[in-house]
C-alpha positions as CSV (number, residue, x, y, z in Angstrom):
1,X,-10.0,-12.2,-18.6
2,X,-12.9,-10.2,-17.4
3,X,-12.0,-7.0,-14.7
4,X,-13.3,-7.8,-11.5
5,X,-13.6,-3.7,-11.0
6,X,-14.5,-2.3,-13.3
7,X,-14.7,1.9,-12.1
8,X,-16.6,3.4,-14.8
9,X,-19.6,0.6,-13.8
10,X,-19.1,1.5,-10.4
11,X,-18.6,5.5,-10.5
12,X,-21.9,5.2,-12.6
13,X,-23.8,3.5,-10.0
14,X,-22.6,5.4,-7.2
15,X,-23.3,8.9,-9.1
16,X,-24.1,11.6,-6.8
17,X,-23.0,9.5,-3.6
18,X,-21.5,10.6,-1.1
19,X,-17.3,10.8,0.0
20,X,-17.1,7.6,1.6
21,X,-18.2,6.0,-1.8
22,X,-16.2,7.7,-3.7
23,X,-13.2,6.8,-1.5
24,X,-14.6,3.2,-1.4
25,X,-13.9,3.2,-5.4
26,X,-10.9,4.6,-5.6
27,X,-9.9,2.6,-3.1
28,X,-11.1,-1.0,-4.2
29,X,-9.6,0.2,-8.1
30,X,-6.4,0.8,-6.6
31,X,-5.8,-2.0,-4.7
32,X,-7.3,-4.3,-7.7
33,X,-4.5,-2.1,-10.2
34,X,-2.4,-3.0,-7.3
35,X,-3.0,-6.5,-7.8
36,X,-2.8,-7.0,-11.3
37,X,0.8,-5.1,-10.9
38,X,2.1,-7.2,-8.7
39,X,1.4,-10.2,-10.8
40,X,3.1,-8.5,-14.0
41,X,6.4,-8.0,-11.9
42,X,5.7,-12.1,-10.8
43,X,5.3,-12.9,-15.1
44,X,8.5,-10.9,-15.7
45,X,10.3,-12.3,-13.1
46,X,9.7,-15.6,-13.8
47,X,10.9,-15.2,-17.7
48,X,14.0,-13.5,-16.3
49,X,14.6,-15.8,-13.6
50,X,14.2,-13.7,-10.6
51,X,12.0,-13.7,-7.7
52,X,9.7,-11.0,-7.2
53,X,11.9,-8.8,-4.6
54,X,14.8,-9.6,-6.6
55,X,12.9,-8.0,-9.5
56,X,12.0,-5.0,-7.2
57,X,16.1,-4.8,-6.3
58,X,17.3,-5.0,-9.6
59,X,14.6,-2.3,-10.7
60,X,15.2,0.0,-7.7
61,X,19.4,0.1,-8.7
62,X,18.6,0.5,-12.0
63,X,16.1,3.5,-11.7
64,X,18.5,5.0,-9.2
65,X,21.5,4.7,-12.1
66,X,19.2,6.5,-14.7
67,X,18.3,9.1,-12.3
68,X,22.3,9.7,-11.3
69,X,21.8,8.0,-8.0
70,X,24.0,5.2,-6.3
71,X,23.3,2.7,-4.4
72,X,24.6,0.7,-1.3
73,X,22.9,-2.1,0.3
74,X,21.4,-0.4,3.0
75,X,19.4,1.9,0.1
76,X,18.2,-1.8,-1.0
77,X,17.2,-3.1,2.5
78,X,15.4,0.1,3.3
79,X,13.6,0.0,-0.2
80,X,12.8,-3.3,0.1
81,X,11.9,-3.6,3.8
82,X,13.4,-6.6,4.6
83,X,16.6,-7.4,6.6
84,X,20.5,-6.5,5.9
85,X,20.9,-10.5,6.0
86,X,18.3,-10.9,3.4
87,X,19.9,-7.8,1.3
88,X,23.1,-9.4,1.2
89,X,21.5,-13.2,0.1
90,X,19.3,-11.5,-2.7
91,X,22.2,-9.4,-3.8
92,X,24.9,-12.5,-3.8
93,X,21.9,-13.7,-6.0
94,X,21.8,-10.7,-8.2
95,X,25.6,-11.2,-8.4
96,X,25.5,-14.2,-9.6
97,X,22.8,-14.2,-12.2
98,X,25.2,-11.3,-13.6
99,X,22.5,-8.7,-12.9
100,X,24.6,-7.0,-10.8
101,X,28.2,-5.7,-9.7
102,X,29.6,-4.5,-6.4
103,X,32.5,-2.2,-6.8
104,X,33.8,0.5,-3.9
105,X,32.3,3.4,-3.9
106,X,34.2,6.0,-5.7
107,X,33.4,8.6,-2.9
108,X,34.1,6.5,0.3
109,X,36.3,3.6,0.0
110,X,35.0,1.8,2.9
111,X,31.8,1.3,0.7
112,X,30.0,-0.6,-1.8
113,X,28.0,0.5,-4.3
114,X,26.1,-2.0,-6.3
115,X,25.8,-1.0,-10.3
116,X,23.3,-3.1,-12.9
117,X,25.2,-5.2,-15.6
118,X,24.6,-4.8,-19.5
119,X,22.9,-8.1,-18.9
120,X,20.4,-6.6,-16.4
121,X,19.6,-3.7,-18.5
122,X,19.8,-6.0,-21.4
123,X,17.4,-8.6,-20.0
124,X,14.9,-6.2,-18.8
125,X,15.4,-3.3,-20.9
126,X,13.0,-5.2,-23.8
127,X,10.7,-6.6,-21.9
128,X,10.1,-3.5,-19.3
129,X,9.9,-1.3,-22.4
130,X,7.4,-3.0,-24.5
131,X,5.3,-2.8,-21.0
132,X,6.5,0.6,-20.5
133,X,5.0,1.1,-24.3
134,X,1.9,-0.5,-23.4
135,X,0.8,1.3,-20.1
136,X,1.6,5.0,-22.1
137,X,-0.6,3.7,-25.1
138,X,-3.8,3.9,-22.3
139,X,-2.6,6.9,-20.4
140,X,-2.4,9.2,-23.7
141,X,-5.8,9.0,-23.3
142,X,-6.5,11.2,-20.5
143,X,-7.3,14.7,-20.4
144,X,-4.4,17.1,-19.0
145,X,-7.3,17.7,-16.5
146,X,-7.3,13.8,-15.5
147,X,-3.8,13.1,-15.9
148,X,-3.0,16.1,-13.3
149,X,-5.4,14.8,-10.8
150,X,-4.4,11.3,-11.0
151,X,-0.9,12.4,-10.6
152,X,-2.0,14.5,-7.4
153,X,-3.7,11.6,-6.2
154,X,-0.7,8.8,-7.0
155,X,1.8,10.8,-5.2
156,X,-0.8,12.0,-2.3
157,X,-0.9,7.9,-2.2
158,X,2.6,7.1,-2.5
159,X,3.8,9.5,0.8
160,X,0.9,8.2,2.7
161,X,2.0,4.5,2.2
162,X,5.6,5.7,2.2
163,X,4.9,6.5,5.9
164,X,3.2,3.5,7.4
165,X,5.0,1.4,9.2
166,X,7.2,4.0,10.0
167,X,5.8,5.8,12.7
168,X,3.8,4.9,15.6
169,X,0.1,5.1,15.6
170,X,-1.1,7.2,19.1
């Protein structure tokens, strides 16, 4: 499979041009990283058996156990972006599979909080490892120098998407 960016070609080329360039670059590498991502989670999916937001769900509550955080269905809509109706379909789905378990919430009994399975950390425990293993192999490469400014510029990137579609443009 041949890149159809490639950014060293193209920050080569474009030496000594000027901010809209630049931006152009970074732009067009992101969304093509973007792209290629996206059709990793479609691979996995498909050898787990889940569609691609049920993927995203399932990774969401499970990244939110490891980090000490719970999660309730409305944390799983809002992530996700799609409707409380849809939340509670994909989850019964989830549920089902054995990916997932809803128990009341320990703090408020009113509540569910929805906890990953040993099967769901079981099932994509290998496989997101070994790509987890993979994508740290190339980033070992990097500088501290580049590895701070990419960081910058991932999470400069991730609050700027975080907010659109979220407020109103003027």
């Amino acid at each position: 499979m041949t890149d159809s960016f490639d950014s060293s070609e193209s920050a080569e080329a474009r030496a000594g041009s000027g901010p809209e360039a630049r931006a152009t670059d970074v732009l067009e590498a992101l969304h093509v990283y973007s792209a290629a991502e996206a059709a990793m989670r479609r691979r996995t999916g498909t050898a787990m058996g889940l569609g691609e937001n049920d993927l995203l769900a399932l990774r969401f509550i499970l990244d939110n156990h490891a980090g000490g955080r719970t999660t309730a269905s409305k944390d799983v809509t809002r992530y996700l972006g799609i409707s409380s109706a849809s939340t509670t379909v994909l989850l019964h789905r989830l549920e089902k599979g054995g990916f997932i378990e809803r128990r009341p919430s320990s703090t408020d009994r009113r509540s569910i909080e929805i906890f990953a399975t040993a099967t769901a950390e079981g099932d994509t425990g290998p496989m997101l490892a070994l790509a987890q293993e993979q994508m740290s192999m190339t980033t070992e490469s990097l500088t501290v120098e580049e590895a701070r400014t990419i960081t910058k510029f991932l999470t400069m990137m991730r609050k700027t998407v975080d907010q659109i579609g979220h407020r109103r443009p003027n």
